[in-house]
N, C-alpha and C positions, 0 to 999 in steps of 0.2 A: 273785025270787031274782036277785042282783049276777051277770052271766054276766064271767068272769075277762076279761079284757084279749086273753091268748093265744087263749082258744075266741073270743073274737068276731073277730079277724081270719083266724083261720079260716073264719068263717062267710061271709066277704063273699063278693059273688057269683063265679063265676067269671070271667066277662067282665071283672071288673077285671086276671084276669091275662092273659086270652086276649086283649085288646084288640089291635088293629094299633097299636101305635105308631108307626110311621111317616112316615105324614102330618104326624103333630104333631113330629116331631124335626128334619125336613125343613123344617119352615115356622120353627120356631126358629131352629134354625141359620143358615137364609138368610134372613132379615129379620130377626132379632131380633139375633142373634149377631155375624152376619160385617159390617153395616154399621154398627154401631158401633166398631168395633174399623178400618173402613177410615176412617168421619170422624175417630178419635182421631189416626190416623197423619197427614191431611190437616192438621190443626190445629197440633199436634205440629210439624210439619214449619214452618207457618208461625210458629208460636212461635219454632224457633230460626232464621227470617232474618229475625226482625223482631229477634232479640237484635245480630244481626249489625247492622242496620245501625243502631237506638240501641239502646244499655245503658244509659240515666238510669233511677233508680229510679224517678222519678214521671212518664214516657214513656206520654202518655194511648196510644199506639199500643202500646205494649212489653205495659202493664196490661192493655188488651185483648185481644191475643193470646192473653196470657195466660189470661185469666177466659174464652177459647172454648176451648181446650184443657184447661181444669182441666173445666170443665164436660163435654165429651164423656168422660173421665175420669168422672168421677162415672157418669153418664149409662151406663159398661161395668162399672166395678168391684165389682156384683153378680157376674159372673164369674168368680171366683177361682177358675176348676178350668183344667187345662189348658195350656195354653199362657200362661194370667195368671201361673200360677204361679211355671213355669219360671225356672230362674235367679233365686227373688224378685223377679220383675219388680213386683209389684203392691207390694211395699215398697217398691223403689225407686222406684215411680211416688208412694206415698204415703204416707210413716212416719207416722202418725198412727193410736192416739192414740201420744205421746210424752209418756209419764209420768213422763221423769225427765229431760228438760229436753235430751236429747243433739242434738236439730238443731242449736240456737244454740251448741253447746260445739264439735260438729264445723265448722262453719260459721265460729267465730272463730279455730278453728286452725289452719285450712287461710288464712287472710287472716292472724293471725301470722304464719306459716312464710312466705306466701305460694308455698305448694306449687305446684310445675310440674306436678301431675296436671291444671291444669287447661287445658294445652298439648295433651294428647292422650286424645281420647275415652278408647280404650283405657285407659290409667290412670285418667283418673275412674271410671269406673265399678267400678275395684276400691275404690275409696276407699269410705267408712263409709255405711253408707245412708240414714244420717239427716241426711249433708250431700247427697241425691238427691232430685231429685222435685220437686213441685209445692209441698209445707210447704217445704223450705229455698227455693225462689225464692222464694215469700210472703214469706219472712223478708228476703231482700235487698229485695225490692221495696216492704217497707209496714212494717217495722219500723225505727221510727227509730235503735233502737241500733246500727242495722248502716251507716247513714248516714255514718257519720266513721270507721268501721275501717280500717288500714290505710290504702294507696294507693288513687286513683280508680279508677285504670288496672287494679290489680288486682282493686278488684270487679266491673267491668266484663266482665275476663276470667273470672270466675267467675260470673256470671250468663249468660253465655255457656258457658259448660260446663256449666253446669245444666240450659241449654230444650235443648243438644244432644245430652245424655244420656236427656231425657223422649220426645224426638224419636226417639233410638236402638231406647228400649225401646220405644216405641212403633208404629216401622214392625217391629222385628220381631215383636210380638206379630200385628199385623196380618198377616205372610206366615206366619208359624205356625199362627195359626188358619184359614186357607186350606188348610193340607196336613193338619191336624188334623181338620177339620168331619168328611169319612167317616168316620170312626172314631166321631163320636157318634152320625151317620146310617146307619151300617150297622156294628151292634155284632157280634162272633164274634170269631175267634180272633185276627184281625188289627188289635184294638179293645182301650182298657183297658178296655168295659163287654162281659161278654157276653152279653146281654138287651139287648132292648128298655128292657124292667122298668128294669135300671140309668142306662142313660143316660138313664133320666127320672127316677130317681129322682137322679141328679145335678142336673138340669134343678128340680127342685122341690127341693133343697135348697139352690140358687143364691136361690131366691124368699125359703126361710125363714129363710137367714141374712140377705140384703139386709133382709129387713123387721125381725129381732132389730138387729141392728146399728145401724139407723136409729132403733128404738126407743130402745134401751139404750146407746146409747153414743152416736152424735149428739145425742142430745136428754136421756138421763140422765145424760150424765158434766155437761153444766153447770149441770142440773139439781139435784145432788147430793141433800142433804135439803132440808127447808121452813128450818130452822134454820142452814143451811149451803149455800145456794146456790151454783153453782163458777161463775160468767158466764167467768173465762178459761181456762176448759176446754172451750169451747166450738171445735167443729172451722170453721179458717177466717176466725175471727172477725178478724184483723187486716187481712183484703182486704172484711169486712163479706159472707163468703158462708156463714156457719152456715147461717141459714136455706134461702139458697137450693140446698144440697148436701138436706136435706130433703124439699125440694120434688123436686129434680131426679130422685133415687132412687124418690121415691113412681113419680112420671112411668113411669121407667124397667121398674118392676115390675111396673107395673100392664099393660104391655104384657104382658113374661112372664106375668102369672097368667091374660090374657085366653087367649092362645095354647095354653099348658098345660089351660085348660080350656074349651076349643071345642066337643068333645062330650059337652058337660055346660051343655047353658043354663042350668039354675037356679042350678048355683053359681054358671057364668059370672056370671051376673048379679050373686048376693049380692058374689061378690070386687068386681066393678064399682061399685055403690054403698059399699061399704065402701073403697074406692080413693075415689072420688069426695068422700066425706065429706072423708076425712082431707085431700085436697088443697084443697076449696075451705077447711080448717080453716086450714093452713100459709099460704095466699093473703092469708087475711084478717089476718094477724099482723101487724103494722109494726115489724119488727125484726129488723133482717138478722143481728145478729151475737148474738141471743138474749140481751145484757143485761139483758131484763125478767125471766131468775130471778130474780132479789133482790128486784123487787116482787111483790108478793103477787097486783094485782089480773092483770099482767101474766103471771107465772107459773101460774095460772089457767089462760091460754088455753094455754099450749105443754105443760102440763098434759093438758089435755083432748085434743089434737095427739096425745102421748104415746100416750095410750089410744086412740086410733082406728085408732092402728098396729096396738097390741094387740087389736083386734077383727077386725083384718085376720088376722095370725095365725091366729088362734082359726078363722075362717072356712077360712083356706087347709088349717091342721093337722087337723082335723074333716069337712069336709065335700070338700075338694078330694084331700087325701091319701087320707083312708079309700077314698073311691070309688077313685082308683086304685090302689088296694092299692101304695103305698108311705109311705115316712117320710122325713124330713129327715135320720135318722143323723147321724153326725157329719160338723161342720164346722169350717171353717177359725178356728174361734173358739174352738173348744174346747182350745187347745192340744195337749199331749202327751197 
């Protein structure tokens, strides 16, 4: 006999809800959490004085900076609770996906107008959000349409208002999650979680949305179908880092899954090699910007990539969750 869904997590042991959590929310927070979030701000920071001192789009020093601050970025924005959140920081850090083309539309009309927002932090940052972030510098920096818009001088100055706004959001995401972290490490009344239970069960829906995300929308949206492959839907693809935002997230998660399940070897283990698959799968790829949807044999591989995500899931959702007697609930993907 089928035992119903509700009587069986009824049944799970008790220990899954007696557990101490604590240990595990403590070692999150402080090695998982707060030092990614202090490399963003480090990087961040050097992004916009490197804009300072050149702004040429094709500035091998400029691109650099760039691609270590997009990457610690990636490397945090499994994160979206919290202090990520606040203010749309994590949009502004990175409007993507952008389905209806608004970077490049805000992006040329602030270089028509040639708007003085970008004379003072402060006003950029009220400015549209699709001209923020890490996609609209990509767009000044690797998209040749944006090459001849406008004055020099003025995209200059907006490329400079851009790495000093990722920069903004960025140290302060970093001292927020400083004054924030108690609150996930000692939940009650002075906490948005009041259990344990919850801020772990935010803590593991951090995991299942970064691995949905990666899944279905890094690698399905260029994906599209077999008959309609999308290659310029692909996140990134104009600085040539689809793939590596892929990799970098697996990276990223797989620390959280290890951490979240420390007192539990055998999952630990199965999330472990189901992590380990998928990245040596993404390693082996030769394709930064995932143009090989369109060929069959090449689609194949990011194919299979796909699905080892999907297996990671399956693993975290079943065997990681159940034991701790929680769920992924809703997330920041689900919209309204």
């Amino acid at each position: 006999m089928r035992i119903p869904a509700l009587i069986t997590v009824l049944f799970l042991p008790l220990t899954a809800y007696a557990q101490d959590r604590a240990p595990i929310l403590m070692d999150v927070t402080e090695t998982h959490i707060l030092p990614r979030f202090a490399d963003l701000a480090e990087s961040a920071s050097a992004l916009a004085t490197t804009s300072q001192q050149d702004c040429a789009p094709a500035s091998p020093n400029l691109r650099a900076a760039y691609g270590t601050a997009f990457d610690d970025w990636i490397s945090a924005s499994h994160l979206r609770f919290g202090p990520t959140e606040a203010e749309d920081r994590a949009f502004a850090m990175a409007f993507w996906p952008d389905t209806k083309g608004f970077t490049p539309k805000a992006l040329s009309q602030l270089i028509a107008a040639e708007d003085l927002a970008v004379q003072e932090p402060e006003a950029y940052a009220e400015t549209s959000v699709a001209g923020r972030g890490f996609f609209a510098l990509e767009q000044m920096l690797y998209d040749p349409a944006f090459a001849e818009q406008g004055s020099s001088e003025y995209r200059c100055a907006l490329i400079q208002a851009i790495a000093a706004d990722i920069d903004a959001n960025a140290t302060a995401m970093s001292a927020d999650w400083r004054v924030y972290a108690p609150k996930l490490t000692q939940p009650g009344e002075n906490s948005p979680y009041r259990s344990q239970n919850e801020a772990m069960q935010e803590l593991f829906k951090a995991l299942s949305t970064g691995l949905e995300f990666t899944a279905d929308t890094r690698l399905g949206r260029p994906l599209g179908t077999f008959d309609r492959p999308r290659p310029n839907r692909a996140e990134a693809r104009r600085s040539d880092r689809s793939l590596r935002h892929v990799e970098l997230s697996l990276i990223a998660l797989r620390d959280l899954a290890a951490r979240l399940s420390f007192d539990h070897p055998d999952i630990a283990a199965d999330l472990d090699a189901g992590f380990a698959r998928a990245i040596e799968r993404a390693q082996s790829i030769d394709d930064p910007a995932l143009a090989g949807v369109a060929d069959p044999q090449s689609r194949f591989r990011i194919e299979a990539l796909q699905q080892s995500i999907s297996d990671i899931r399956t693993i975290a959702s079943t065997e990681l969750g159940q034991t701790l007697g929680i769920s992924a609930g809703f997330n920041s993907l689900d919209g309204d």
